[in-house]
N, CA, C and O atoms as a Maestro MAE file, in Angstrom:
{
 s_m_m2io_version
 :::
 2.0.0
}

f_m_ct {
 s_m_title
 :::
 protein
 m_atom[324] {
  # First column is atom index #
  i_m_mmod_type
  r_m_x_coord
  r_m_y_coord
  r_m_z_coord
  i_m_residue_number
  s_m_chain_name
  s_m_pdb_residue_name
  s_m_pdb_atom_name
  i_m_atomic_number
  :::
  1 25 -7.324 11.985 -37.166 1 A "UNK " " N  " 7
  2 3 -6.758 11.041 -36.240 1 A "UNK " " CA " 6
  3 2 -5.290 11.368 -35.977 1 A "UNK " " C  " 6
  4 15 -4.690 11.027 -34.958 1 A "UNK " " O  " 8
  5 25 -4.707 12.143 -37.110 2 A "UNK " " N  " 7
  6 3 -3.156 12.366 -36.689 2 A "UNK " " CA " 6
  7 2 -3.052 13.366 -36.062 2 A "UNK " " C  " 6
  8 15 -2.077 13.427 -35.312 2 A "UNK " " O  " 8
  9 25 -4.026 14.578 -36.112 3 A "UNK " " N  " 7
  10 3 -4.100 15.562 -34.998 3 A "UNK " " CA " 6
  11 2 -3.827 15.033 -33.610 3 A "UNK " " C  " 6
  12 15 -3.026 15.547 -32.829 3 A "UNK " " O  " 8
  13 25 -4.574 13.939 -33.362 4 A "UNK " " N  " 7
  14 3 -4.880 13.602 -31.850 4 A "UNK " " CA " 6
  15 2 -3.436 13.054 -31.419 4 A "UNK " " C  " 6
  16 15 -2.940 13.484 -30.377 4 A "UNK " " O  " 8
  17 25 -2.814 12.197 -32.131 5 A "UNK " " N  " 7
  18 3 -1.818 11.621 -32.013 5 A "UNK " " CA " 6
  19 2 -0.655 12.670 -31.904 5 A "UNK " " C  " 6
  20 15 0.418 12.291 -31.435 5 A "UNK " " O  " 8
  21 25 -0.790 13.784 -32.256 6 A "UNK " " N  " 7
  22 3 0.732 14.872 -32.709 6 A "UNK " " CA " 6
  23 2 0.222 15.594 -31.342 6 A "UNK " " C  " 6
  24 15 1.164 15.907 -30.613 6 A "UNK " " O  " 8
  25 25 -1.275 15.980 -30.756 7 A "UNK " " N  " 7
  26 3 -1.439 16.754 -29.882 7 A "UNK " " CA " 6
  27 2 -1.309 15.735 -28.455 7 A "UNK " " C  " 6
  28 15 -1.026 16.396 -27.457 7 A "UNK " " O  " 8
  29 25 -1.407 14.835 -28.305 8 A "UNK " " N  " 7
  30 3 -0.908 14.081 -27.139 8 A "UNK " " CA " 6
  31 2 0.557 13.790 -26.635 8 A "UNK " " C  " 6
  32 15 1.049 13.755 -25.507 8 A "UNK " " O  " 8
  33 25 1.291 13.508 -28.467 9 A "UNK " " N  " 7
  34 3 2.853 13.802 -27.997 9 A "UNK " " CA " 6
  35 2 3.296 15.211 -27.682 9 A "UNK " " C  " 6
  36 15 4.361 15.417 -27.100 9 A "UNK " " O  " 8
  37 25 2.663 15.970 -27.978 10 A "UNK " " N  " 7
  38 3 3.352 17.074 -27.896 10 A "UNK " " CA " 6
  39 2 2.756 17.615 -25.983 10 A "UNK " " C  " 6
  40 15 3.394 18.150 -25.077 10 A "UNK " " O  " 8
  41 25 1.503 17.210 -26.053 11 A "UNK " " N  " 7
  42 3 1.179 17.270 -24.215 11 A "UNK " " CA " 6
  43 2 1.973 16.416 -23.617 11 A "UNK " " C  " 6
  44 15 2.391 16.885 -22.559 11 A "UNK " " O  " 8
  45 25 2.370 15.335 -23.849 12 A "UNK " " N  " 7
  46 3 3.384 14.338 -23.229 12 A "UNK " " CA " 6
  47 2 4.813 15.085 -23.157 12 A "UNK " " C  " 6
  48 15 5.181 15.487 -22.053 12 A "UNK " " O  " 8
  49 25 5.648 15.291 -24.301 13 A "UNK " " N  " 7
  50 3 6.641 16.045 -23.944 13 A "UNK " " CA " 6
  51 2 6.065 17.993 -23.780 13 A "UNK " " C  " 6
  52 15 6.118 18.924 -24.584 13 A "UNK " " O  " 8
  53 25 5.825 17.945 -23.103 14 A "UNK " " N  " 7
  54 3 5.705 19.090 -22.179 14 A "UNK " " CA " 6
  55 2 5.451 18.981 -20.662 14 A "UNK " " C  " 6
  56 15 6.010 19.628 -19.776 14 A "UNK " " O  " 8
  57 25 4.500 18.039 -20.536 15 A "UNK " " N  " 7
  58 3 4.562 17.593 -19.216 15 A "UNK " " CA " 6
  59 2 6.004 17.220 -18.722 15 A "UNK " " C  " 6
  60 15 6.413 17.522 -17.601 15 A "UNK " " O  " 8
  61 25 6.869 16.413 -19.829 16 A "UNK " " N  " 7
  62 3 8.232 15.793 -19.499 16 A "UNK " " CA " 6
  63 2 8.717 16.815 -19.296 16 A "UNK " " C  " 6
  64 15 8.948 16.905 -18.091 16 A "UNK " " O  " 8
  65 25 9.043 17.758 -19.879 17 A "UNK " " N  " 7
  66 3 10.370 19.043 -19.761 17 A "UNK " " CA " 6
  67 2 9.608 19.680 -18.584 17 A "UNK " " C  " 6
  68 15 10.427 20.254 -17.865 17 A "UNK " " O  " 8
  69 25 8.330 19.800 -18.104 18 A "UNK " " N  " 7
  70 3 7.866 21.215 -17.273 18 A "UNK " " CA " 6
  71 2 8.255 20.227 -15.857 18 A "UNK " " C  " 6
  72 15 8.408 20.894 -14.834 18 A "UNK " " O  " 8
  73 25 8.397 18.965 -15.732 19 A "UNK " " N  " 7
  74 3 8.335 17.989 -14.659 19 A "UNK " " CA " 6
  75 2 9.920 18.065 -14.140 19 A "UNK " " C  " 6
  76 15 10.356 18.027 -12.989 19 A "UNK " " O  " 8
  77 25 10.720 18.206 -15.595 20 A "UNK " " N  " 7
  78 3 12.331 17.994 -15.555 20 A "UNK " " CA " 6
  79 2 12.957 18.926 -14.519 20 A "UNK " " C  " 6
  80 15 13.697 18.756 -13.550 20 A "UNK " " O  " 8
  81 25 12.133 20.408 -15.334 21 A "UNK " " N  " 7
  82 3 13.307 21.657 -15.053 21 A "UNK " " CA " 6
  83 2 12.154 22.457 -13.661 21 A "UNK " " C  " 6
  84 15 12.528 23.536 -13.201 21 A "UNK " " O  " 8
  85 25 10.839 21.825 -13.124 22 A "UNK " " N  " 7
  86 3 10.520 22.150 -11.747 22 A "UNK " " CA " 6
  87 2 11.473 21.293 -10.408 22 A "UNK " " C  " 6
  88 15 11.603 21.792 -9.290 22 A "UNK " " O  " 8
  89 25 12.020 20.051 -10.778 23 A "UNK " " N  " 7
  90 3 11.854 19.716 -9.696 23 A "UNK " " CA " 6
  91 2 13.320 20.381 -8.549 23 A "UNK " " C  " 6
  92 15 13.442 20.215 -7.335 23 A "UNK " " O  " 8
  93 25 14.416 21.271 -9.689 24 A "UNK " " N  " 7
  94 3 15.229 22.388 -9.445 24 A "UNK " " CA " 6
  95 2 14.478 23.257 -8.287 24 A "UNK " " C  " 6
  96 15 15.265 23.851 -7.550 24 A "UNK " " O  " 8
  97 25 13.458 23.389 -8.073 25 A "UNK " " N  " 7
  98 3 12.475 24.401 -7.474 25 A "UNK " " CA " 6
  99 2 12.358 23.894 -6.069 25 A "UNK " " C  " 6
  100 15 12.422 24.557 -5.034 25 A "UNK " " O  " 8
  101 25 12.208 22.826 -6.186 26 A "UNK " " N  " 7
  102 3 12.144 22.278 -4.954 26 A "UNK " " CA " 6
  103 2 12.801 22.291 -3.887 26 A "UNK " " C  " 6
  104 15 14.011 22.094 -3.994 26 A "UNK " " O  " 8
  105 25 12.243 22.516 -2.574 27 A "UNK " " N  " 7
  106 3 13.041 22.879 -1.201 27 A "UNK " " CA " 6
  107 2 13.710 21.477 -1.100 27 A "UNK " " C  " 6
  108 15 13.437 20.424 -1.677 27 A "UNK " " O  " 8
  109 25 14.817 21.835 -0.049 28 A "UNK " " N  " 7
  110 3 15.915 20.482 0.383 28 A "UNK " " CA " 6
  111 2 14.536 19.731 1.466 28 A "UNK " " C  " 6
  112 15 13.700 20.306 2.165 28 A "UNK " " O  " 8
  113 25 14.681 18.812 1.311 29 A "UNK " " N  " 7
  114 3 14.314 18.450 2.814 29 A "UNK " " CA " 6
  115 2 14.249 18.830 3.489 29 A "UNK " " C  " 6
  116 15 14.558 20.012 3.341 29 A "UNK " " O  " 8
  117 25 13.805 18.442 5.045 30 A "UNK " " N  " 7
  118 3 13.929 18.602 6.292 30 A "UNK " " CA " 6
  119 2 14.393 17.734 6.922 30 A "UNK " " C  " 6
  120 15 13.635 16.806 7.202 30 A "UNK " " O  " 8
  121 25 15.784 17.676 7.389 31 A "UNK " " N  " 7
  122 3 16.385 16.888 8.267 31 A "UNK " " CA " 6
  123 2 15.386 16.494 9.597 31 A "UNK " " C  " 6
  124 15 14.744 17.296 10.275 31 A "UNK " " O  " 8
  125 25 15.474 14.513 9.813 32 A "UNK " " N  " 7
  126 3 14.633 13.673 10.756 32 A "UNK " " CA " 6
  127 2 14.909 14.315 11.915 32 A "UNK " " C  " 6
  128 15 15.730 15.192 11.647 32 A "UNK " " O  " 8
  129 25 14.709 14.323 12.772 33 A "UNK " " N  " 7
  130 3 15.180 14.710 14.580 33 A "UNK " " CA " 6
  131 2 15.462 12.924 14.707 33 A "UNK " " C  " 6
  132 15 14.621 12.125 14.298 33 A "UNK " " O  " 8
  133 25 16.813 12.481 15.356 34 A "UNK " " N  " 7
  134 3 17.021 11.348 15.025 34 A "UNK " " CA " 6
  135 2 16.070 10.607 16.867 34 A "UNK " " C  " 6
  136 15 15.861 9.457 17.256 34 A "UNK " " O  " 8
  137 25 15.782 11.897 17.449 35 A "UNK " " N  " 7
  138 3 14.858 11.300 19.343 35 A "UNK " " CA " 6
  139 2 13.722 11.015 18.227 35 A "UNK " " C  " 6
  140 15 13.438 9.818 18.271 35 A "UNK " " O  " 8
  141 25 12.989 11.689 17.260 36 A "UNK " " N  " 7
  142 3 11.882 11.250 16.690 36 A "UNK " " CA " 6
  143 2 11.682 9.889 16.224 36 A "UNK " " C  " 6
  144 15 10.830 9.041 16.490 36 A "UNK " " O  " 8
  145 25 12.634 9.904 15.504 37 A "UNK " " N  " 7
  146 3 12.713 8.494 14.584 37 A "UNK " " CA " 6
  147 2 13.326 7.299 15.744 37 A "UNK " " C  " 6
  148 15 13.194 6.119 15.422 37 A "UNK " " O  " 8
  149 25 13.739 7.502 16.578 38 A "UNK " " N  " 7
  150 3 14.314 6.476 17.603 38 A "UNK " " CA " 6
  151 2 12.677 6.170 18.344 38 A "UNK " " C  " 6
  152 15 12.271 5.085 18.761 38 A "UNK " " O  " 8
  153 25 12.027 7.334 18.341 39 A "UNK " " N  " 7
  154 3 10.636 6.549 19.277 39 A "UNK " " CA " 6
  155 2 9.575 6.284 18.623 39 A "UNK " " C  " 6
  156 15 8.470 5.998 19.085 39 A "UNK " " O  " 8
  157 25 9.992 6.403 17.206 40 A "UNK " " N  " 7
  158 3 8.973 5.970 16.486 40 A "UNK " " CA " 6
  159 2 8.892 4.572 15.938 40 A "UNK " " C  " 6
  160 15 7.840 4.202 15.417 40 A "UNK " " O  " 8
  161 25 10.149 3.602 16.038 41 A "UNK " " N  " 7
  162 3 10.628 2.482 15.465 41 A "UNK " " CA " 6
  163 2 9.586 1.619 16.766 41 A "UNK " " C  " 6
  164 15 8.824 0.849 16.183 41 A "UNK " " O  " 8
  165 25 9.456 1.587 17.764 42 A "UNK " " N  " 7
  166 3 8.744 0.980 18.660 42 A "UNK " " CA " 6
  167 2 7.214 0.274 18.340 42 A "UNK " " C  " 6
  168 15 6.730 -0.857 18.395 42 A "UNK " " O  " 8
  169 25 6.665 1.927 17.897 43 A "UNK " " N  " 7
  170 3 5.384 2.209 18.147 43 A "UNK " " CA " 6
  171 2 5.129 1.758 15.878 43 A "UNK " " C  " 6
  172 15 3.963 1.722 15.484 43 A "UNK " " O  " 8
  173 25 5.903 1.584 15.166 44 A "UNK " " N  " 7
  174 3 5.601 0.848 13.992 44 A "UNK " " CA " 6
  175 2 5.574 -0.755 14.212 44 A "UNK " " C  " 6
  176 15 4.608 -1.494 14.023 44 A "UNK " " O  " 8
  177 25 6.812 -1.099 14.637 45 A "UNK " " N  " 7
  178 3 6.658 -2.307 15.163 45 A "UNK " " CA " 6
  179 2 5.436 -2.751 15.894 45 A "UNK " " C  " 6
  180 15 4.628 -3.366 15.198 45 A "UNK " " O  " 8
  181 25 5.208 -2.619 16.818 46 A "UNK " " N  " 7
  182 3 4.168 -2.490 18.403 46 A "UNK " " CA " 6
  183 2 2.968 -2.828 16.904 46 A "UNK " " C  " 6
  184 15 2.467 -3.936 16.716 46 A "UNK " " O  " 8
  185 25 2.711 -1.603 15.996 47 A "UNK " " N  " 7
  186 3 1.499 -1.800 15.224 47 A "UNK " " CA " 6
  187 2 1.403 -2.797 14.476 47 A "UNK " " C  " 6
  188 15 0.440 -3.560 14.412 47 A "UNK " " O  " 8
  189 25 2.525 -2.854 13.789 48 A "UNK " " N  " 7
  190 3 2.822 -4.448 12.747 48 A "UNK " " CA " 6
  191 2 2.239 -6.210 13.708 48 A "UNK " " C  " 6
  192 15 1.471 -7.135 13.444 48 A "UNK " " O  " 8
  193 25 2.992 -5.911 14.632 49 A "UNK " " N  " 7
  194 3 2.391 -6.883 15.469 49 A "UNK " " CA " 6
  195 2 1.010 -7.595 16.187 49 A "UNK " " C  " 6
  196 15 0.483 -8.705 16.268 49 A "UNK " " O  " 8
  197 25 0.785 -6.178 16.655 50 A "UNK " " N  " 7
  198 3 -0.428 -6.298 16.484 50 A "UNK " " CA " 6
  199 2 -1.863 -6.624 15.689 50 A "UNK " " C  " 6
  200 15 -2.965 -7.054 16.032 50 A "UNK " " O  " 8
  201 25 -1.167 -6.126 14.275 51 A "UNK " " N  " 7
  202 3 -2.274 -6.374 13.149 51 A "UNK " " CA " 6
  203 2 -1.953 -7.713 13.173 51 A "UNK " " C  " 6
  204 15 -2.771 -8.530 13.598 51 A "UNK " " O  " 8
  205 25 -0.907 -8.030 12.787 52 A "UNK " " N  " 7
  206 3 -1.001 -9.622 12.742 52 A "UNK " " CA " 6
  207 2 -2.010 -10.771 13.900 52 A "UNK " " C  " 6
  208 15 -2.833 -11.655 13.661 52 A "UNK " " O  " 8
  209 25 -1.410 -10.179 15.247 53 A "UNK " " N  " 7
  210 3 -2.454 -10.935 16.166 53 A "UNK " " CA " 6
  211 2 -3.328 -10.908 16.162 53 A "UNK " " C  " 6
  212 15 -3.983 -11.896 16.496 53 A "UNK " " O  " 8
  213 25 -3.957 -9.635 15.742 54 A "UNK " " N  " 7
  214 3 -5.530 -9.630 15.472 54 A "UNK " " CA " 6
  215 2 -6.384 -10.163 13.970 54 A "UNK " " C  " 6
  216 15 -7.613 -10.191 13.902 54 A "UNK " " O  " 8
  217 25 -5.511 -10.542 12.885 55 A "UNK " " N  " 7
  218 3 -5.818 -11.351 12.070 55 A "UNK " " CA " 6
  219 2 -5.770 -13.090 12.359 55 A "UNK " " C  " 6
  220 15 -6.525 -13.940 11.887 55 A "UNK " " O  " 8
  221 25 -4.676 -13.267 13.247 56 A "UNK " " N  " 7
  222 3 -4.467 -14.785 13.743 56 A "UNK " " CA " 6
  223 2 -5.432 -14.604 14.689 56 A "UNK " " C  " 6
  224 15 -5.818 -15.710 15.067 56 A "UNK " " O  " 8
  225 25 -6.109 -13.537 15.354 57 A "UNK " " N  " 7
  226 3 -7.169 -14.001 15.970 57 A "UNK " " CA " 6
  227 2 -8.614 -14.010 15.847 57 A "UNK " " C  " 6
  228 15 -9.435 -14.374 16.689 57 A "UNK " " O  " 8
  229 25 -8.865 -13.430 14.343 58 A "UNK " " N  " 7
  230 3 -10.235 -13.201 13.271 58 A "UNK " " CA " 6
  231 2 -10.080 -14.980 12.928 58 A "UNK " " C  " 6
  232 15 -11.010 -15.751 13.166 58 A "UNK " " O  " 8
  233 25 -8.849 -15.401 12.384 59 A "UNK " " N  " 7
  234 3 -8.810 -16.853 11.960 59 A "UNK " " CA " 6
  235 2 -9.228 -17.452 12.885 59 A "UNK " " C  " 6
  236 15 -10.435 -17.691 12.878 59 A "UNK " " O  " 8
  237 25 -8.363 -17.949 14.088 60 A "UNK " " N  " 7
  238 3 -9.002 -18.847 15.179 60 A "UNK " " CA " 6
  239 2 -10.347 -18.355 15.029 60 A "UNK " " C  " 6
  240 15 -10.913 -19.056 14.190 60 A "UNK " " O  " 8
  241 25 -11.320 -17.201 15.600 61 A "UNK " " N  " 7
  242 3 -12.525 -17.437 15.485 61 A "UNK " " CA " 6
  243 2 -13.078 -17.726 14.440 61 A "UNK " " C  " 6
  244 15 -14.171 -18.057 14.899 61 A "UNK " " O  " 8
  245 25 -13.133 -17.810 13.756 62 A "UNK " " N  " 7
  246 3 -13.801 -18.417 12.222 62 A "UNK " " CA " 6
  247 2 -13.452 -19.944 12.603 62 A "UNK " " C  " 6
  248 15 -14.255 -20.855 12.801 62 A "UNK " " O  " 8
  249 25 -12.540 -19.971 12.637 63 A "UNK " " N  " 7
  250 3 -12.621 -22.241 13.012 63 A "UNK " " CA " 6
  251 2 -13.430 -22.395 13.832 63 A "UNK " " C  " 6
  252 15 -14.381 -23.135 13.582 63 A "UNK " " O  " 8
  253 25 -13.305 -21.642 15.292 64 A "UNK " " N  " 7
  254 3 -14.283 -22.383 16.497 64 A "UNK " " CA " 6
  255 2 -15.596 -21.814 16.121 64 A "UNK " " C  " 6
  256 15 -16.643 -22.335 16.507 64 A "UNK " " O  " 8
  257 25 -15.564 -20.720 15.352 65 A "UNK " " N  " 7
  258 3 -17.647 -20.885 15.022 65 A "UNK " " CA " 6
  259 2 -17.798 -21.713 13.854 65 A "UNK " " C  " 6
  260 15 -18.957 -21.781 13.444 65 A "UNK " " O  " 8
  261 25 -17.022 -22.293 13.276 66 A "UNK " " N  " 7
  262 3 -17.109 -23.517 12.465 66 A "UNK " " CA " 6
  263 2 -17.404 -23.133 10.849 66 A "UNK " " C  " 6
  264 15 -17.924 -23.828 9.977 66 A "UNK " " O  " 8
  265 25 -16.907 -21.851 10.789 67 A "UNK " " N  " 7
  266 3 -16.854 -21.171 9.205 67 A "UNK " " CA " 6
  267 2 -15.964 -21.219 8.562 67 A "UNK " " C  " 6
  268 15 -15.802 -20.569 7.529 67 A "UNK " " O  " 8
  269 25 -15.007 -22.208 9.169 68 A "UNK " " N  " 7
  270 3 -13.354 -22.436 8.412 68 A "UNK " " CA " 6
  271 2 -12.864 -23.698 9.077 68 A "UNK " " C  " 6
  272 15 -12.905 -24.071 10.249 68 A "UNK " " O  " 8
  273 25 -12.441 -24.181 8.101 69 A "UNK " " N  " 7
  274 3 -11.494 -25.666 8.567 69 A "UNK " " CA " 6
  275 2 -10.482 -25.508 9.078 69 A "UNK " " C  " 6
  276 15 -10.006 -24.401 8.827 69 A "UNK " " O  " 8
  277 25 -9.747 -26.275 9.870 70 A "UNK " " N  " 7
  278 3 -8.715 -26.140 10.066 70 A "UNK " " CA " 6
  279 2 -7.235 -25.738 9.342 70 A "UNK " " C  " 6
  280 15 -6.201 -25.075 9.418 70 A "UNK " " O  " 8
  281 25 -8.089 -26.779 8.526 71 A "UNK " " N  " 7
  282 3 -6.836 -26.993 7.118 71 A "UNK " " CA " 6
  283 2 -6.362 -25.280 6.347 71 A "UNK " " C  " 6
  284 15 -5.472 -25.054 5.528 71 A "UNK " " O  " 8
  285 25 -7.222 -24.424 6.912 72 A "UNK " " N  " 7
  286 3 -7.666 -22.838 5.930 72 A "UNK " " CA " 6
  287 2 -8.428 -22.931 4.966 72 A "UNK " " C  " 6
  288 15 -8.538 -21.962 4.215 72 A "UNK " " O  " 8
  289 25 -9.076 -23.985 4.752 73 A "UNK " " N  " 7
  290 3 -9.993 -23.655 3.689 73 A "UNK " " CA " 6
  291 2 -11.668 -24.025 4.108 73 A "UNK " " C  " 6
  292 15 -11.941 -24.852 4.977 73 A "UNK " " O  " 8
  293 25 -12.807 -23.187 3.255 74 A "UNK " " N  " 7
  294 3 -13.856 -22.665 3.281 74 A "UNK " " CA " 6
  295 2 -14.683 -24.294 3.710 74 A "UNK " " C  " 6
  296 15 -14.229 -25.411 3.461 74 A "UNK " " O  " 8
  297 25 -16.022 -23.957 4.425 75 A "UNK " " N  " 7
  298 3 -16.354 -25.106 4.667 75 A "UNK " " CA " 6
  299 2 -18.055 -24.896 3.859 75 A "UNK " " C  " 6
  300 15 -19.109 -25.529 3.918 75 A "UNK " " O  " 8
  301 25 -17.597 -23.682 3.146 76 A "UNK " " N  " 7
  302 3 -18.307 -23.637 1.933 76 A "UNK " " CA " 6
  303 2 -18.980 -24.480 1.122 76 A "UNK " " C  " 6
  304 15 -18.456 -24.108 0.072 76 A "UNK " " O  " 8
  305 25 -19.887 -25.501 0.720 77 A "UNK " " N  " 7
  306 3 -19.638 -25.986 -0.159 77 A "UNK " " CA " 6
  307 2 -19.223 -25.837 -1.614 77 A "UNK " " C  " 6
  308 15 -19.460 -24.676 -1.947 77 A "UNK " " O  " 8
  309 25 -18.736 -26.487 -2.548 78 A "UNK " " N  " 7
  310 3 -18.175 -26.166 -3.549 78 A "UNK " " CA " 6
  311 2 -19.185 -25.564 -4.973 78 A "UNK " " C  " 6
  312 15 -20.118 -26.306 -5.279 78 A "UNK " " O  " 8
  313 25 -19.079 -24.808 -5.461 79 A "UNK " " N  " 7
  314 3 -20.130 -23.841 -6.875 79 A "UNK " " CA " 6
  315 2 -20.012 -25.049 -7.721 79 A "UNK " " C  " 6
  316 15 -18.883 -25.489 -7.936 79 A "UNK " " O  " 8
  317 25 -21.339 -25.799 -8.367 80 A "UNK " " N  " 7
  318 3 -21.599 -27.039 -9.138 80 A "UNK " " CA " 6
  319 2 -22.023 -25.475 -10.137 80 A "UNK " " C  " 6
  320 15 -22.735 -24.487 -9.953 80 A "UNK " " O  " 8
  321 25 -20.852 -26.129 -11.543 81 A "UNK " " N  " 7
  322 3 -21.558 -25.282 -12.916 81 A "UNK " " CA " 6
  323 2 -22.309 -25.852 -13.472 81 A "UNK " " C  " 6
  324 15 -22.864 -25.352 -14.450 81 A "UNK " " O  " 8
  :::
 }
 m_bond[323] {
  # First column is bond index #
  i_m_from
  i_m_to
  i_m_order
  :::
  1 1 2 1
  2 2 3 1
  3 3 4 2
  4 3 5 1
  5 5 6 1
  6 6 7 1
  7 7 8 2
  8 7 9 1
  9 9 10 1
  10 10 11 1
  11 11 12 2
  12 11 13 1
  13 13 14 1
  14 14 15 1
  15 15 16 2
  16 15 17 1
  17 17 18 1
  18 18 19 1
  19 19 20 2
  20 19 21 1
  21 21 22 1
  22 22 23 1
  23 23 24 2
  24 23 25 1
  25 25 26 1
  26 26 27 1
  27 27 28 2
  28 27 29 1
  29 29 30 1
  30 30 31 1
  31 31 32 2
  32 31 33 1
  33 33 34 1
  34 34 35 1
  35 35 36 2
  36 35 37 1
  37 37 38 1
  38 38 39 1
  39 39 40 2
  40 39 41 1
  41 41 42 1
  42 42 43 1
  43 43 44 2
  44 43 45 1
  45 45 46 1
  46 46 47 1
  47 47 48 2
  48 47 49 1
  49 49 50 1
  50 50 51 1
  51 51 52 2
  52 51 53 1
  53 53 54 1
  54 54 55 1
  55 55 56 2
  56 55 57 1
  57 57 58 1
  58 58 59 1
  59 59 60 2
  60 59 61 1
  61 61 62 1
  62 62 63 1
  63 63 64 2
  64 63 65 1
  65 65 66 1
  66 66 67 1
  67 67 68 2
  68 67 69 1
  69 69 70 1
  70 70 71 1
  71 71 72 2
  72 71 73 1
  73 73 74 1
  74 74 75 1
  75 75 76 2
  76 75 77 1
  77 77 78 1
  78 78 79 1
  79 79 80 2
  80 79 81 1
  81 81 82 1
  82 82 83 1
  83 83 84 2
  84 83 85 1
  85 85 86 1
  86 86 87 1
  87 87 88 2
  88 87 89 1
  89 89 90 1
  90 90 91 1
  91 91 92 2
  92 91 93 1
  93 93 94 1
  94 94 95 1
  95 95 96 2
  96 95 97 1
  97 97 98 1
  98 98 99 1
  99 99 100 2
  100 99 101 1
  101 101 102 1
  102 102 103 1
  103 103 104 2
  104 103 105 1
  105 105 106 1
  106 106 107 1
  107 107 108 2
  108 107 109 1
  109 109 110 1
  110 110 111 1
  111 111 112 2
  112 111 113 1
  113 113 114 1
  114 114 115 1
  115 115 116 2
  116 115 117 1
  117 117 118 1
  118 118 119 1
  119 119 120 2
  120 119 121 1
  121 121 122 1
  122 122 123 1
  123 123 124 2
  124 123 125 1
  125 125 126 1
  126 126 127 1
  127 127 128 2
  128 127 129 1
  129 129 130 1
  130 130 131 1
  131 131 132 2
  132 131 133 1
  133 133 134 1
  134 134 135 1
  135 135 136 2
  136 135 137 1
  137 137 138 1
  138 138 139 1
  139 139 140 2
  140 139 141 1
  141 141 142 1
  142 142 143 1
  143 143 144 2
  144 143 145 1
  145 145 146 1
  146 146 147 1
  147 147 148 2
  148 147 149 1
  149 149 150 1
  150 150 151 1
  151 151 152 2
  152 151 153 1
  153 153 154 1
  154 154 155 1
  155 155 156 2
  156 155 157 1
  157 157 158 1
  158 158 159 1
  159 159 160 2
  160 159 161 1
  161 161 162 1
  162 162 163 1
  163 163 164 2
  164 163 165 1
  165 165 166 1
  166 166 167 1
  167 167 168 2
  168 167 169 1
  169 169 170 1
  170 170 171 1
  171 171 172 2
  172 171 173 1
  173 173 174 1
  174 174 175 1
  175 175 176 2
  176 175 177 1
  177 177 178 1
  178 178 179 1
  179 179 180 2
  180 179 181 1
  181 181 182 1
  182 182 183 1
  183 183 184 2
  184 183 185 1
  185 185 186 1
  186 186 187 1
  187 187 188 2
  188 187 189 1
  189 189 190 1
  190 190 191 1
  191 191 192 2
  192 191 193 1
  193 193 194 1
  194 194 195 1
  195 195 196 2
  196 195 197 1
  197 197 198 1
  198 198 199 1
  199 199 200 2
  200 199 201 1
  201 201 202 1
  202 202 203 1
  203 203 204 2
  204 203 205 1
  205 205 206 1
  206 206 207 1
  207 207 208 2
  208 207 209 1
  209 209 210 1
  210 210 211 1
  211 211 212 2
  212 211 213 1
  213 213 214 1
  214 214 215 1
  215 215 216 2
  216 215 217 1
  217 217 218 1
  218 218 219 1
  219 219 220 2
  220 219 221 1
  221 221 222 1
  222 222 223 1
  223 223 224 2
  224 223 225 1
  225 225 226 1
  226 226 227 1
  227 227 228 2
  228 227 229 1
  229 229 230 1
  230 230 231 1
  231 231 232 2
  232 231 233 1
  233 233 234 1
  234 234 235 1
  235 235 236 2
  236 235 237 1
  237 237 238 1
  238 238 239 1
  239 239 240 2
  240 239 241 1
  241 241 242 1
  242 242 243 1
  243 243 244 2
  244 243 245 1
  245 245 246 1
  246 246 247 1
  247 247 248 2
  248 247 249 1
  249 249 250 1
  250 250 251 1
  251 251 252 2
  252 251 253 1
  253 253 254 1
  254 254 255 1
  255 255 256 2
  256 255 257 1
  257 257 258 1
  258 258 259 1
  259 259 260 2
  260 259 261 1
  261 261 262 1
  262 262 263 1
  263 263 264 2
  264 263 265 1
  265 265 266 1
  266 266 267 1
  267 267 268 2
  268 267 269 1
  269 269 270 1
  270 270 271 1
  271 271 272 2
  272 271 273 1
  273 273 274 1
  274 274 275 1
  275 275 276 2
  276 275 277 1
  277 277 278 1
  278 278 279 1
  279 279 280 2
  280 279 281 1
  281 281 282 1
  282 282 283 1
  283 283 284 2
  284 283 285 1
  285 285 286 1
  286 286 287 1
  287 287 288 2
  288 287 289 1
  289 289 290 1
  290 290 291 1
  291 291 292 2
  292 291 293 1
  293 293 294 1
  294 294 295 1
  295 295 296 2
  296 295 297 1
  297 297 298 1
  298 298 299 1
  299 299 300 2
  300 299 301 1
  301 301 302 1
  302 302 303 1
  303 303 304 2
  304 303 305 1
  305 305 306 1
  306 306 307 1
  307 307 308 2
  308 307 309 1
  309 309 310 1
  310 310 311 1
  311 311 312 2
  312 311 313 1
  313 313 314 1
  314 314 315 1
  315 315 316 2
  316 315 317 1
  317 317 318 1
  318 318 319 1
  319 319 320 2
  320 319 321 1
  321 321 322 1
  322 322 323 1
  323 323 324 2
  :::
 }
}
């Protein structure tokens, strides 16, 4: 059992040091194109919005086919244990 325990720390710190001294390796970035990111702020928004309306509009239909109360809650009846 202490094998397992000495061979996991010792895979643990190796993963740590091989994680430390790669990430030196690594290319810089790539600078944004700032026309990119200016026409992209629209079209995230535009989507955010949208999901929302189309969840406020999954809700409304669930009330008018009468599978949800107004109140938001289930017109379920309630689980008798």
């Amino acid at each position: 059992m202490t094998f397992r325990k000495v061979g996991v720390a010792l895979l643990a710190a190796s993963l740590l040091t091989a994680s430390a001294s790669s990430s030196q390796a690594l290319p810089a970035p790539t600078p944004v194109n700032a026309a990119t990111a200016v026409g992209a702020g629209p079209w995230i928004v535009g989507g955010f919005i949208g999901v929302v309306a189309a969840l406020c509009l999954y809700d409304f239909i669930l009330k008018v086919d009468g599978q949800k109360n107004w109140d938001g809650t289930s017109k379920k009846p309630a689980r008798v244990r």
